[in-house]
C-alpha positions as CSV (number, residue, x, y, z in Angstrom):
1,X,0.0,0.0,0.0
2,X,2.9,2.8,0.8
3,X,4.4,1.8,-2.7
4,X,1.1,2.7,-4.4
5,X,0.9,5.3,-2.5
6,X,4.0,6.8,-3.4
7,X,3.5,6.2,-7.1
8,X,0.4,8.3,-7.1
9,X,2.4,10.9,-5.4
10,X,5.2,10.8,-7.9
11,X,2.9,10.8,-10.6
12,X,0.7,13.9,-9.3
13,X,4.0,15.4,-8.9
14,X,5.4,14.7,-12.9
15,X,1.7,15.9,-13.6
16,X,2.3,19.5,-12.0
17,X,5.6,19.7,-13.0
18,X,4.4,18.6,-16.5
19,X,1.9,21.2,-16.3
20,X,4.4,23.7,-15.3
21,X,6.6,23.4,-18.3
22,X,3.5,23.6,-20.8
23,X,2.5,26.7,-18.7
24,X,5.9,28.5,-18.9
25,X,6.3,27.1,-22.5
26,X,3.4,28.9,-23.6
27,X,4.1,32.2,-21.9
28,X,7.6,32.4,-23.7
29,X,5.8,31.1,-27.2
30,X,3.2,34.2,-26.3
31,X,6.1,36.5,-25.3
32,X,7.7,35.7,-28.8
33,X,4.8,36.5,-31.1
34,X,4.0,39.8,-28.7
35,X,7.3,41.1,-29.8
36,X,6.6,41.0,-33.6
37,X,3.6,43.0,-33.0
38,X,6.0,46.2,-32.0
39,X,6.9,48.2,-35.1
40,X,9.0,51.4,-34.1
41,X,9.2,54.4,-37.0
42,X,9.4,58.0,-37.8
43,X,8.4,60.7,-40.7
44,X,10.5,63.1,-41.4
45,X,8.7,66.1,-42.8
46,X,10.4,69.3,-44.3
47,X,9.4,72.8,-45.3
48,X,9.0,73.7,-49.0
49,X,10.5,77.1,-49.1
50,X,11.1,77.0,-52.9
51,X,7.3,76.8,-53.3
52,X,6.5,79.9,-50.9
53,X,6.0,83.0,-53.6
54,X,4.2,85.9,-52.4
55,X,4.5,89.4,-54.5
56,X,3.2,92.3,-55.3
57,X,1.3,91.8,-58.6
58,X,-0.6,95.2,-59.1
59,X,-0.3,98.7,-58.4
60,X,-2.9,101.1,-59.6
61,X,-2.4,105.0,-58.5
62,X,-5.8,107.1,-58.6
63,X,-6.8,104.6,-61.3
64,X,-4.2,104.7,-63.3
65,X,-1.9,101.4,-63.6
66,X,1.4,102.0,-62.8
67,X,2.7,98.3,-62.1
68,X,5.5,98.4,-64.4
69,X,6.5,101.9,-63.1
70,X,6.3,101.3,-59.7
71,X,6.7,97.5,-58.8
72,X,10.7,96.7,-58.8
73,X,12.4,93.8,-59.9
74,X,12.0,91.6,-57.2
75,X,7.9,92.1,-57.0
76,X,8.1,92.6,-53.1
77,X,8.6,96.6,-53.4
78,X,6.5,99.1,-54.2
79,X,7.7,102.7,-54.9
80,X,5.9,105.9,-56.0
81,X,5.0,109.4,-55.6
82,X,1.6,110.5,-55.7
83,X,-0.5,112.8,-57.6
84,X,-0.1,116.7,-56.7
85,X,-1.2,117.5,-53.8
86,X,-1.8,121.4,-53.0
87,X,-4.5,122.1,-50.7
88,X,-4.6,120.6,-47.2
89,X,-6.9,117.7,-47.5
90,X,-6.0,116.8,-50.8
91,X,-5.6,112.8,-51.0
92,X,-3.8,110.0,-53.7
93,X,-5.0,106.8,-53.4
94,X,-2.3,103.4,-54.6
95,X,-4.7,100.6,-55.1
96,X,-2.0,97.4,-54.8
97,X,-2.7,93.6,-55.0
98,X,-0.8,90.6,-53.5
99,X,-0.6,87.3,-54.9
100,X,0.1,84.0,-53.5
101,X,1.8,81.7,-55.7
102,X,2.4,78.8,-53.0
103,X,0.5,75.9,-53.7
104,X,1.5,74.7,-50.3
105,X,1.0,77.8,-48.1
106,X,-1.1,80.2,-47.1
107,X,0.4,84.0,-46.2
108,X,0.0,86.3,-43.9
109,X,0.9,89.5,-45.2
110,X,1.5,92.6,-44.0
111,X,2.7,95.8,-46.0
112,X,4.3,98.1,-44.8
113,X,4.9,101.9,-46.4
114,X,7.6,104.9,-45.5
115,X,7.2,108.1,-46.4
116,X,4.9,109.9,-44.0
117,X,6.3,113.1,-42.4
118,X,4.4,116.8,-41.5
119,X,3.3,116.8,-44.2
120,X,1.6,113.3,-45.3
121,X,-0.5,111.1,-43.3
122,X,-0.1,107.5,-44.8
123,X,-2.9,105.0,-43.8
124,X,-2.7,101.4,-45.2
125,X,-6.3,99.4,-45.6
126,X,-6.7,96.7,-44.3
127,X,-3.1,96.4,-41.9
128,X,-2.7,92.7,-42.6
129,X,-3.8,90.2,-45.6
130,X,-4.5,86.8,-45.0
131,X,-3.9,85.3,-48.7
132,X,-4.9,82.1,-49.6
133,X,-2.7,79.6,-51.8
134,X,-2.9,80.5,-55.2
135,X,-5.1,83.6,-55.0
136,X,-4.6,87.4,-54.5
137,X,-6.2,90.1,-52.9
138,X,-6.1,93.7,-52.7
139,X,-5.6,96.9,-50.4
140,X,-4.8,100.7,-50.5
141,X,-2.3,103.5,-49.6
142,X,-4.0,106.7,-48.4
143,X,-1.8,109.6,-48.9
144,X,-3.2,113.0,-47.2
145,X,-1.9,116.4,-47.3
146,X,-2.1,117.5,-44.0
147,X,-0.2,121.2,-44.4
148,X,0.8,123.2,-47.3
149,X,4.1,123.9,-48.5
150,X,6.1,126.6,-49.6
151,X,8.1,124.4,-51.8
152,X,7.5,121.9,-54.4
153,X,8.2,118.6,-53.2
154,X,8.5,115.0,-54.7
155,X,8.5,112.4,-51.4
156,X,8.7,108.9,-52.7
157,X,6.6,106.7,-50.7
158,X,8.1,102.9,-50.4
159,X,5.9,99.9,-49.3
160,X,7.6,96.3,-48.6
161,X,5.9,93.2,-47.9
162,X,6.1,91.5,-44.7
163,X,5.5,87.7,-44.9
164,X,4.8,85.1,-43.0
165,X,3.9,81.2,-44.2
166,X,0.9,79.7,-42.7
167,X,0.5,75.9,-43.4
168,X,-2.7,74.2,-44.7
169,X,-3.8,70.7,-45.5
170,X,-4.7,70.7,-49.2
171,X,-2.6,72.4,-52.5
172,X,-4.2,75.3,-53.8
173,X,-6.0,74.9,-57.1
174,X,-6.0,77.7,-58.6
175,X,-3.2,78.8,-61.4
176,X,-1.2,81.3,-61.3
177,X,0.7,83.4,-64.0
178,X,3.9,85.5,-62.2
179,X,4.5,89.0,-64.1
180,X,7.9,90.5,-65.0
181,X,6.7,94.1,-64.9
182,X,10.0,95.4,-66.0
183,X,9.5,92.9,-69.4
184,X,6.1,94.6,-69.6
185,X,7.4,97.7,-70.3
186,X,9.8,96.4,-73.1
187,X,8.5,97.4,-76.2
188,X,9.3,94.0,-78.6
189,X,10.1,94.2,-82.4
190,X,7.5,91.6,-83.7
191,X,8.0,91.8,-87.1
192,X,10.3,88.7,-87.8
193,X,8.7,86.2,-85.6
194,X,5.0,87.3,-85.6
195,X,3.8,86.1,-82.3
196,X,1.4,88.4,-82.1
197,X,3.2,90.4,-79.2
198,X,4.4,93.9,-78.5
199,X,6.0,93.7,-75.3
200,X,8.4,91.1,-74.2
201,X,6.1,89.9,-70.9
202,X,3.4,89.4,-73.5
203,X,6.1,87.1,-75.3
204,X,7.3,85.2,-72.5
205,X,3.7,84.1,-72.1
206,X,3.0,82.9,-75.4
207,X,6.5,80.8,-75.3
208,X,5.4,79.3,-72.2
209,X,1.9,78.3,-73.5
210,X,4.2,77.2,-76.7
211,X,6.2,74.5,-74.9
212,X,3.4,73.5,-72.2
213,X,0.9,72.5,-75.2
């Protein structure tokens, strides 16, 4: 009877320990297919700063364009001198626009203009711009005469853009054409290739639409 006994003892005792090895042997197999569920990454993201294009694409004083005249070569500087102005009171008006050419950013745009002294008041409408990718929009320079002088005076007044990139989550849609206002105002000989053009902008255009088609 104490050798049956013992028997049944040792085999309760293979049993757990039996049990024990299919325990830990299924915690390590778990442990090991847990492990191939850990994927580590990262994205690198950069700016696009050869995108980001924002210029002055208009200038219009007292309704009179004066793009070419006043917008220099680098489109983010506007310089002019406004109409006469004799009697206190007396106001010019520069009607500008701002274009966006990013497809990938907004701007926030703010112009700012020197010039003003004792006698000019300059006032800018609206202060900032919030432009959209691929769009434009407009504002104006107020130029006031607020005392007469005894002199005649030519004060240029010079307005620069101040930008800043604001970042969206689609491309803008719209398309833009940039200007060369300086080509604009390049009379072109078209006698010999007939384009159909009298200013070299005007020509640039056409080539491009030439070589897109």
């Amino acid at each position: 009877m104490y050798f049956i006994i013992l028997n049944r003892i040792g085999d309760n005792v293979k049993r757990r320990n039996t049990l024990i090895l299919v325990i830990l042997l299924m915690s390590i197999g778990f442990a090991a297919v847990s492990t191939t569920l850990i994927i580590k990454g990262s994205a690198k993201i950069s700016e696009n700063i050869d995108d980001f294009d924002v210029y002055f694409s208009k200038a219009i004083l007292d309704n009179v364009d004066k793009s070419g005249e006043f917008i220099d070569d680098t489109n983010k500087t506007i310089t002019f001198t406004t109409s006469d102005l004799s009697a206190v009171g007396d106001t010019s008006t520069l009607t500008y626009e701002v274009t966006n050419a990013s497809k990938n950013y907004d701007a926030i745009v703010q112009v700012n203009c020197e010039g003003a002294n004792n006698y000019l008041q300059v006032s800018m409408v609206p202060d900032n711009l919030t432009i959209e990718a691929t769009t434009t929009k407009t504002g104006t320079v107020k130029v006031e005469l607020k005392k007469t002088s005894i002199t005649n005076q030519d004060i240029p007044i010079t307005c620069k853009l101040n930008i800043v990139a604001s970042e969206r989550t689609s491309l803008g849609a719209n398309e833009v054409v940039n200007y060369n206002y300086k080509a604009k105002n390049i009379i072109y000989d078209d006698t010999v290739t007939q384009m159909g053009c009298t200013d070299v902008q005007t020509c640039i255009q056409k080539i491009d639409k030439i070589l897109e088609s």
